[in-house]
Steps between C-alpha positions, in 0.01 A plus 500: 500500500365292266689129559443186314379335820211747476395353191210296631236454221511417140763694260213591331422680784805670567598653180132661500582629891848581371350759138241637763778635694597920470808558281687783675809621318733637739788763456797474764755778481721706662870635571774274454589271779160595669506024476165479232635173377561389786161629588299288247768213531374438913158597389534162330667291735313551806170503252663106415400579159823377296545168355769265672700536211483869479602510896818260466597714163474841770697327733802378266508837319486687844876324576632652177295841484344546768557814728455266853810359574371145360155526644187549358494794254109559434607789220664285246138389432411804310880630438521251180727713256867383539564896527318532768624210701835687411398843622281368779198730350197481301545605166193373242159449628454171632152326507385265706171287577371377838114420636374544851162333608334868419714605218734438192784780482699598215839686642671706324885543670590840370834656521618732753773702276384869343646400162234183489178722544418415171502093605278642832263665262439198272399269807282816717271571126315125567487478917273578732662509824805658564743333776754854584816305717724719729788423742422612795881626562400719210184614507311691165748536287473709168488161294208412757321796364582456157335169535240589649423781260540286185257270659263748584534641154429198324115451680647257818222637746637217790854496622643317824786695654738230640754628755770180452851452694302578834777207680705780460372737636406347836153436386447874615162648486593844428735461196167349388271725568715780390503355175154419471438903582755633185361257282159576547606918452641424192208263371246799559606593125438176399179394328515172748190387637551269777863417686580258723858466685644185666821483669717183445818287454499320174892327552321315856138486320311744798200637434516348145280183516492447900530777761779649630544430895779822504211743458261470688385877429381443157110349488508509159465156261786365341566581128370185419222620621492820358538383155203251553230762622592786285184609357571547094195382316341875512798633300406299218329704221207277448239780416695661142439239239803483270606249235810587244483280236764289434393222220246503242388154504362299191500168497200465230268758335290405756646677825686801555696553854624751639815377745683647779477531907297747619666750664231584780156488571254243402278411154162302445384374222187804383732784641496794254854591434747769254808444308747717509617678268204586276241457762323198393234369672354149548375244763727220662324170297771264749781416671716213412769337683726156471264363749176581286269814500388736846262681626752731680889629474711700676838632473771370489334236286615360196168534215332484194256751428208489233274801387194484400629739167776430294699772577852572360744456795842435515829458715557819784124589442293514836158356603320663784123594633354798343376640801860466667772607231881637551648791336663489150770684523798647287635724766541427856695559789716218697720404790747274282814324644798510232680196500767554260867636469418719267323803584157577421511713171220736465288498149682099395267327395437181697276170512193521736366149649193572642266186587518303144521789307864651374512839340811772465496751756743793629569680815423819465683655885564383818286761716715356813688256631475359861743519785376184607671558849255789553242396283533848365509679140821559384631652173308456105745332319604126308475214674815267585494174561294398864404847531082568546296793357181616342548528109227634246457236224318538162460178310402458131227299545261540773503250774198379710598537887408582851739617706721316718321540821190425373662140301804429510466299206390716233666832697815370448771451179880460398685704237747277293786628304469444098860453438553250786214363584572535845210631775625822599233630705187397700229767517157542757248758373358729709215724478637869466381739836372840511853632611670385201233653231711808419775290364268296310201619374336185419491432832191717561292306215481154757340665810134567406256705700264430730134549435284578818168437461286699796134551561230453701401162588267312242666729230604181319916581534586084581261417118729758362768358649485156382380609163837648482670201634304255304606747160899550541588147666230291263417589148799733448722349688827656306351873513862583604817323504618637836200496697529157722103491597203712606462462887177607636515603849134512661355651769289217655811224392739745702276510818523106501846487456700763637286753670287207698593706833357884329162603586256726346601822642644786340856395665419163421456588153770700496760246534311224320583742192828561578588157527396430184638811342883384660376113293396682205854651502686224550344295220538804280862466579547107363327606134129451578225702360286554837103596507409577847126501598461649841249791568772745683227700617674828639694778302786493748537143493536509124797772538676260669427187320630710144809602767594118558393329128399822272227302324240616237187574642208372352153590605204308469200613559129407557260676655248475819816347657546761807508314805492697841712193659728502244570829360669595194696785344540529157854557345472825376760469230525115372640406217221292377097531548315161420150571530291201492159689516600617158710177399352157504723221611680441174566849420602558863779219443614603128531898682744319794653306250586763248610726780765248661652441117528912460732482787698227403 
């Protein structure tokens, strides 16, 4: 841990070591009594992190509060509501700093109680690591899962199970592993990338900072360590550029700013980007900061951005690139978490904060609401308070997001109550499936088609290709509100990358195409608008390509082409003929062109 003994060069120095450091904002939660105060309270003592005065303050309240007969009581640390000290639980969200050598943590003590979801929910929307506590006595309860679920809900991809109370238990290996094995059955619903379980006793500090010389039979790292070599910088959305404006800036006649942190991704100065609404376009001219102006910024930086035109913008408008835009939208679908006594009432009007932008907006239906327990569909109905669903929501204004596993910042919003002010709900949008577009017809207008450009080789399908590219993600770059981008997927690229193992043979071939077909799919499926050059050679290999990703076949042709090595069969019934010994290049491109916006 970091110590002020290990301060050895100038303070200079240190605070510049210190900024470099990863921020990880951590989430701790589970049932009631499962000890995550008391957790985070010997995470701190054994990590010597607290101030002397903070320690002799522990130790005189732990006489009058404490739950130790006298001694140490490493909860009351966290536990600082007098109700709490009362109750002997966690009831608001307690926050609390520490740094490690590697790392500086934000934790977020959550409570344990159903009626405080609501208080769970507010601390799980900002972390990035999930820390799930159990008794070991216990095992998964259905507060566990509800946990779990929320924080799975809410984009954590990283959770460490921690199995606590194991002193009581004997420091048996089997009530361990047996809850390692339910866990992991229930987390198979979960959208949870990567889990790691440690077994501990947080009252007599093993396996928290030092290892535990009761069990032997876990090889494991301690959660310590765990915390410190969790990989989270990947989750980061640093490709989707998005900046909500906050502040118009005008000191002078001379400069106008546009302020606020950008919400992900990264800007230069000469990037070509849109404002939404109204689709105005323009070039970045800088990007201005307390410190001065920079070449580069990144989320979550604080900014002021100049464009090259003086463009109108104000307050809840959003600045992004115009080859990589978000939806406007007025009617979506989301998984939104009521957190109010009273009931969700369908058609009231309520306010929308979305980014920087607030508009009126009503609920149209709940389509379900989850049994959280089974991570099942229940029944359509209102919403009461800590109760989870999937609501349709039209909005009078259009709003530009992504959904909420694709950014979390500008996929996510709150609804606020116009009589009392009060935050009622907090909403993540979600991109509507295939399975849901007979109860909402709108749902079919955001998954595009897939054009499938074969021929022979030489018959120019990768120009076409990029023509296409280069046309929808360039010049027009706001040819349609809900399509995300045009992906190319190309033959030779896909041999480099993910069929590197697939000869030339007809079998070879053969699964080389489905691959991509099943990629093809599966981009189709997150809101891209996919062009796929790959020859697909063979009739029957087509039949099953349209069987896995039903794409648009487009054939180009050119001819003197016929290779004996290679063979080719033409599709006898495509749904486009290019024909570049009629068509030169240009015409060629406008034909491909015209053809994908016919289908759109």
């Amino acid at each position: 841990m970091r110590k002020p003994s290990s301060v050895t060069g100038s303070i200079d120095q240190f605070l510049q070591e210190y900024e470099e450091q990863d921020l990880v904002r951590l989430l701790t939660c589970g049932s009631v009594d499962d000890g995550k105060s008391t957790l985070i309270g010997r995470l701190f003592l054994d990590a010597a992190v607290l101030p002397g005065d903070t320690l002799a303050a522990l130790e005189e309240d732990s006489k009058k509060h404490g739950t130790q007969h006298g001694a140490l009581d490493p909860a009351l640390l966290t536990d600082g509501l007098q109700a709490e000290r009362e109750q002997g639980i966690t009831i608001d969200v307690a926050y609390r700093f520490f740094s490690s050598d590697e790392r500086s943590f934000i934790i977020a003590d959550t409570p344990g109680h159903t009626q405080y979801t609501r208080n769970m929910v507010t601390a799980a929307s900002n972390a990035d690591l999930a820390l799930i506590l159990m008794d070991a006595r216990n095992g998964v309860l259905e507060q566990s899962k509800r946990h779990a679920f929320i924080a799975s809900l809410l984009g954590i991809r990283h959770m460490i199970v921690a199995i606590n109370k194991m002193d009581l238990v004997d420091y048996n290996e089997e009530t361990y592993e047996k809850i390692v094995d339910e866990f992991l059955r229930f987390a198979e619903r979960l959208q949870v990338t990567d889990i790691q379980f440690v077994p501990l006793s947080a009252l007599h500090g093993e396996n928290v900072v030092h290892k535990s010389e009761n069990m032997p039979w876990y090889n494991g790292g301690t959660l310590l360590h765990l915390l410190n070599t969790v990989h989270i910088a990947s989750d980061r959305n640093q490709i989707d550029f998005r900046f909500p404006v906050q502040y118009v800036n005008r000191p002078n006649s001379e400069y106008r700013g546009y302020c606020g942190t950008i919400a992900s991704g990264a800007v230069r100065p000469g990037d070509d980007v849109v404002v939404f609404p109204g689709h105005r376009m323009s070039k970045i001219k800088s990007i201005d900061t307390l410190e001065g102006s920079v070449e580069r910024a990144f989320a979550p930086m604080s900014v002021s951005l100049t464009l090259e035109d003086n463009i109108d913008i104000g307050r809840g408008d959003m600045i992004m690139p115009v080859n990589n835009v978000c939806e406007q939208r007025t009617a979506f679908d989301a998984m939104v978490v009521w957190l109010n006594e009273e009931p969700l009432a369908y058609g009231k009007q309520y306010l929308l904060k979305h980014t920087t932008k607030l508009t009126t907006a009503t609920v149209k239906h709940v389509r379900y609401v989850m049994d959280i327990n089974t991570v099942s569909r229940g029944e359509s109905r209102p919403l009461a308070m800590n109760e989870i669903g999937r609501a349709a929501i039209e909005t009078d204004e259009p709003i530009a997001a992504d959904s909420y596993e694709r950014n979390r910042a500008t996929g996510s919003f709150i609804l606020i109550d116009n009589a009392t002010n009060q935050t009622v709900a907090a909403g993540m949008i979600v991109d509507r499936k295939a399975d849901e577009s007979a109860q909402d017809s709108a749902a079919t207008a955001e998954r595009f088609p897939i054009f499938w450009l074969t021929g022979n080789t030489g018959a120019g399908k990768s120009t076409l290709a990029t023509a296409a590219e280069k046309h929808f993600n360039g010049s027009t770059p706001v040819w349609s509100s809900a399509a995300r981008r045009v992906v190319v997927l190309d033959g030779d690229e896909m041999r480099e990358t993910v069929s590197t193992e697939e000869d030339l043979s007809p079998e070879g071939r053969r699964r080389h195409n489905l691959r991509v077909a099943r990629l093809a799919a599966l981009l189709q499926q997150k809101g891209f608008l996919v062009v796929v050059s790959v020859i697909a050679p063979f009739e029957e290999v087509r039949k099953e390509l349209s069987a896995i990703c039903d794409p648009l076949w487009v054939h180009v042709k050119r001819e003197g082409l016929a290779s004996d090595e290679k063979p080719y069969e033409e599709p006898k019934t495509p749904d486009c003929v290019i024909d570049h010994d009629v068509a030169d290049p240009e015409e060629a491109a406008r034909s491909l062109i015209d053809f994908i916006l016919s289908q759109l």
